[in-house]
C-alpha positions as CSV (number, residue, x, y, z in Angstrom):
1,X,23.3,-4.4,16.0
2,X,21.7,-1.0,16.5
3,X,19.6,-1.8,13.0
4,X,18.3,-4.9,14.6
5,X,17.0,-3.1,17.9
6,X,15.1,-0.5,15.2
7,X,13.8,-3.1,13.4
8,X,12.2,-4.9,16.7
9,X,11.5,-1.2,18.2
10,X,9.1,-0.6,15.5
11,X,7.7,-3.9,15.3
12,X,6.6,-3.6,19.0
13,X,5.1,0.3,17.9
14,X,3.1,-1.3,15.2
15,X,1.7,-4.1,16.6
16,X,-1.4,-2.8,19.0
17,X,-2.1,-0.6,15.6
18,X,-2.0,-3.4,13.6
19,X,-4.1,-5.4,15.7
20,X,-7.0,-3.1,16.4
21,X,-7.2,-2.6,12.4
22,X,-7.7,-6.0,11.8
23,X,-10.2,-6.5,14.6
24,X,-12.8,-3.6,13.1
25,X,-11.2,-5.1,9.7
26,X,-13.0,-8.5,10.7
27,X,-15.8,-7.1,13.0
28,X,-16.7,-5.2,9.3
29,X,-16.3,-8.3,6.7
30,X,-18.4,-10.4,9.2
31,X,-21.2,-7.3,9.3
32,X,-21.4,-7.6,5.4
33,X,-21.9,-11.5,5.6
34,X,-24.6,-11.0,8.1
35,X,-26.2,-7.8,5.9
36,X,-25.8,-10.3,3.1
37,X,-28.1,-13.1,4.4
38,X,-30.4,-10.6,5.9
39,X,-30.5,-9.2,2.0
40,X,-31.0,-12.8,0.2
41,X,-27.6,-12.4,-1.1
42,X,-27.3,-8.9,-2.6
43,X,-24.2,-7.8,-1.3
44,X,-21.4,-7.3,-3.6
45,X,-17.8,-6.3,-2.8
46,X,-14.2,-6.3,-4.4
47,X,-10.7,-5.7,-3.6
48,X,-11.7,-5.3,0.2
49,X,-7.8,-5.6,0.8
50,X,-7.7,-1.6,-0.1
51,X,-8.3,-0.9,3.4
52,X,-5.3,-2.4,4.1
53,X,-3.4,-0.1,1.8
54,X,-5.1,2.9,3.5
55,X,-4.1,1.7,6.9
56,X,-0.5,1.2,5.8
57,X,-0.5,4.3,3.9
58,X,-1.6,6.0,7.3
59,X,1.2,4.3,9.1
60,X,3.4,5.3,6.9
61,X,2.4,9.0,7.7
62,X,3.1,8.1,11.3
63,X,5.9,6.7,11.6
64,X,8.6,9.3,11.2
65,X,8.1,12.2,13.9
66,X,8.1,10.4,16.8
67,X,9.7,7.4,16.2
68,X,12.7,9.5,15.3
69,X,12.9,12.0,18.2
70,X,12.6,8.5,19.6
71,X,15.7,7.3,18.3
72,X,18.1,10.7,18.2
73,X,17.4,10.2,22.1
74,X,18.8,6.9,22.0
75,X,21.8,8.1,19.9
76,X,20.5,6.3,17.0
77,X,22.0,7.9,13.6
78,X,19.6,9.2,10.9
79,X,20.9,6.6,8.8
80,X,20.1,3.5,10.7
81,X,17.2,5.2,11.9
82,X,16.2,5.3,7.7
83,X,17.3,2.1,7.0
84,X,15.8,0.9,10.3
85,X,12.6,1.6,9.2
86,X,12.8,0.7,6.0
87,X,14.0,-2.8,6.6
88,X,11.4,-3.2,9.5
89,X,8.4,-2.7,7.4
90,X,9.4,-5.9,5.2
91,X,7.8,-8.2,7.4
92,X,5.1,-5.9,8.8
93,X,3.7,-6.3,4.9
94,X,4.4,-10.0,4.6
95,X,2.4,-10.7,8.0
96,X,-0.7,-8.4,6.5
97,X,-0.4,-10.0,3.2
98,X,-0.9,-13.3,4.6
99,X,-3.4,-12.2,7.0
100,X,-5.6,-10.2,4.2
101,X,-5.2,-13.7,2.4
102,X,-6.5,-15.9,5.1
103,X,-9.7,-13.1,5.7
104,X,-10.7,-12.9,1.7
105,X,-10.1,-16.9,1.3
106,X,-12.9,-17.2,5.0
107,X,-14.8,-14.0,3.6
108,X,-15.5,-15.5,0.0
109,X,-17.2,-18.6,1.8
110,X,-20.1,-16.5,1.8
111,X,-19.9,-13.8,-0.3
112,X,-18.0,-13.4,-3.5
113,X,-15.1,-10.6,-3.4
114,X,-12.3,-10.9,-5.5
115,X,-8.9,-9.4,-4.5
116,X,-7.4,-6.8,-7.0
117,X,-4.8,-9.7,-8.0
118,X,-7.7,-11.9,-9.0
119,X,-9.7,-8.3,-11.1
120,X,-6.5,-7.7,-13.0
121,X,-3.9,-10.4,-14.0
122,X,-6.6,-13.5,-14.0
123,X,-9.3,-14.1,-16.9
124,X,-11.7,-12.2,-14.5
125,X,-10.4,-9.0,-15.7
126,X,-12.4,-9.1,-19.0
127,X,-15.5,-10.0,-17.0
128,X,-18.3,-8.6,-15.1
129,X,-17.5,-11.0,-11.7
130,X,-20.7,-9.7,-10.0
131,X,-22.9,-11.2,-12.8
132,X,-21.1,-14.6,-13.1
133,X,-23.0,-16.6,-10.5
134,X,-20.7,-19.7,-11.1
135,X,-17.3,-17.7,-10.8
136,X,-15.2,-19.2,-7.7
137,X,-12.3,-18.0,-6.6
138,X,-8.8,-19.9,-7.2
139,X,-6.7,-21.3,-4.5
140,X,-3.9,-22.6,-6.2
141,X,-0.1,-22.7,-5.2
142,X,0.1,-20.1,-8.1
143,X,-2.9,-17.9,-7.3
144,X,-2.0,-17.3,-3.6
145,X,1.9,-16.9,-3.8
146,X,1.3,-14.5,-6.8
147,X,-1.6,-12.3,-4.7
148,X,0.5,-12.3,-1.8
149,X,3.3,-11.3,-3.6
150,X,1.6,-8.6,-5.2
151,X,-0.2,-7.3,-1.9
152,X,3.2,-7.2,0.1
153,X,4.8,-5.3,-2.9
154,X,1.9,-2.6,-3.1
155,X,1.4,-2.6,0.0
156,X,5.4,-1.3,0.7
157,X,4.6,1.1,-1.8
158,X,2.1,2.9,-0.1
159,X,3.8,3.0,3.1
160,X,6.9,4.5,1.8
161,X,5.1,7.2,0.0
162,X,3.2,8.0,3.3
163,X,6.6,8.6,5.3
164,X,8.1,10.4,2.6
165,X,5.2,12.8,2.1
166,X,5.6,13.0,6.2
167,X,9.5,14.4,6.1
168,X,8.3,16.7,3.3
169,X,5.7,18.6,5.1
170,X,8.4,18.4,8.6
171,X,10.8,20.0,6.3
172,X,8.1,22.6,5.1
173,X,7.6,25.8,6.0
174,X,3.6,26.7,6.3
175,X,3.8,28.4,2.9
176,X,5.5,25.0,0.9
177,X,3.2,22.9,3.0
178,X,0.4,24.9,1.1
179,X,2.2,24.4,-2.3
180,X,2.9,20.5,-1.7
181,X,-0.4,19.9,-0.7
182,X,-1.9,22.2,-4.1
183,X,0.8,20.3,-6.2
184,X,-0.8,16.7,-7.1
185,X,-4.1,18.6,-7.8
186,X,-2.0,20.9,-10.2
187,X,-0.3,17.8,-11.5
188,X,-3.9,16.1,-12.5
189,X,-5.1,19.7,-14.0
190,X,-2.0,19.7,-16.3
191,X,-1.9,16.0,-17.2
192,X,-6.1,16.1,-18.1
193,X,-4.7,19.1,-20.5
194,X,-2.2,17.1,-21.9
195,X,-4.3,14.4,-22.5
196,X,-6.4,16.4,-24.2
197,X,-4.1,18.6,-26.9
198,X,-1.1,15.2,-27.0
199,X,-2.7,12.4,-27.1
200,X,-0.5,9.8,-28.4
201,X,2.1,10.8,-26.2
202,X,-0.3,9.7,-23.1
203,X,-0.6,6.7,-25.0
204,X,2.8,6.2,-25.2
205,X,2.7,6.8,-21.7
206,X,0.3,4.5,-20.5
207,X,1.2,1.6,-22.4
208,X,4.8,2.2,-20.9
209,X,2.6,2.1,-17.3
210,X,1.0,-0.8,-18.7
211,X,4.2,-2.9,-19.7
212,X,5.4,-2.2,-16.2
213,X,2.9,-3.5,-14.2
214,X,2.1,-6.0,-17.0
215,X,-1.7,-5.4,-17.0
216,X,-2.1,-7.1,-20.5
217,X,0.5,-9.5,-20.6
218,X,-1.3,-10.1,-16.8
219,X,1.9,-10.9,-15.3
220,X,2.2,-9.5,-11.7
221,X,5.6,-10.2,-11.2
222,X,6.4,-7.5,-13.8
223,X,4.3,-5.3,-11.2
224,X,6.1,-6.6,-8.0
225,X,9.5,-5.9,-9.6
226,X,8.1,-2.3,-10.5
227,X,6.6,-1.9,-7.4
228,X,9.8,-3.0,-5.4
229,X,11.7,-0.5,-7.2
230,X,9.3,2.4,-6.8
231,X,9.6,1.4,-2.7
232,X,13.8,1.5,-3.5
233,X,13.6,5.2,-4.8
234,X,10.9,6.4,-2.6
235,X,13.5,5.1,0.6
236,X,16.2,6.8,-1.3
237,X,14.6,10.2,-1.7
238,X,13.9,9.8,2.5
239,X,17.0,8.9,3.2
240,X,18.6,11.9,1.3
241,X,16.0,14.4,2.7
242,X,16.5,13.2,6.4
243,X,20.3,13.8,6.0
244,X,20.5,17.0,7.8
245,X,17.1,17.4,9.0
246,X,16.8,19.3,11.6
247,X,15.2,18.1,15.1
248,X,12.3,20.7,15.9
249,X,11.2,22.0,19.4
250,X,8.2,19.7,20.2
């Protein structure tokens, strides 16, 4: 019972948030349609559903702080609180996926943009969209169950990692918050020298990356299923850092 009040608690937070995104969302994909006429068609864009992964990666980095003093007040268990949360942001993706849908499908009356689903596991991906006058986007069955799919299943992704990196930094002391924050750009220096002196075994590496998200094979359901696991671990490694976090002193 308690998991179901969580699950409407932070569907109520979310949804003024989620709503004044999507109005500049529009408010911006209609200023590009009107740039574009102005411009005798020059205006060129892809993948414009990246914003949404920004905004839910935001949320993501939002949603644990308050929402959880919120609930230890209401005797709420970090557990259900976790899995609260977790649970809640199923549909919050679905709704976004449809919605980001419904603008690219209005937005690609006027000017061309594919979505990243249609760039990497359609024919488009060996092509150069923005000189192919005559490309038009699919709306198939397939073509819009599989994007949606996709978008929901990346878009969990990105929120997940946002709350996680949020408990690790409230866990931090200043000087680890320096060292998690220097880490990824530590992690890219390495990896670029690994790359460099062990070639074959970044090879290996990305064509195990490759098989996973099945870029070649262009089978997103390979990339969902990844995805959706990725989101299962991510939870996992919250839930196990939040067992005995400690309330601070606001």
């Amino acid at each position: 019972m308690r998991l179901k009040s969580i699950v409407k608690y932070n569907l109520s937070s979310i949804k003024s948030g989620l709503a004044i995104y999507y109005l500049i969302f529009i408010a911006v994909c209609v200023s590009f349609v009107l740039l574009d006429k102005n411009t005798n068609g020059s205006i060129s864009t892809s993948g414009i559903e990246m914003a949404s992964v920004i905004f839910i990666f935001v949320v993501g980095l939002n949603f644990f702080k308050e929402n959880l003093y919120f609930m230890k007040s209401n005797n709420v268990t970090r557990k259900e609180f976790l899995y609260g949360t977790a649970i809640s942001m199923v549909p919050i993706v679905l709704i976004m996926s449809i919605i980001d849908i419904v603008i690219n499908r209005a937005y690609n009356i006027f000017i061309s943009s594919p979505t990243n689903y249609d760039m990497i596991y359609t024919s488009l991906r060996s092509e150069n969209w923005f000189l192919n006058n005559n490309w038009v986007q699919s709306n198939s069955i397939e073509t819009l169950f599989n994007t949606f799919m996709f978008q929901a299943a990346v878009y969990l992704v990105f929120f997940s990692l946002g709350f996680l990196i949020t408990i690790i930094y409230y866990k931090c002391n200043s000087l680890m918050k320096i060292v998690v924050s220097v880490l990824p750009v530590v992690s890219i220096m390495i990896l670029n020298i690994v790359g460099i002196y062990y070639t074959n075994l970044i090879n290996k590496v990305n064509n195990i990356i490759n098989i996973m998200f099945g870029w070649d094979s262009q089978n997103p359901y390979m990339a969902v299923l990844t995805c959706l696991i990725i989101y299962i671990i991510l939870i996992t490694i919250s839930r196990l850092l939040t067992k005995r976090v400690i309330i601070k002193q606001v």
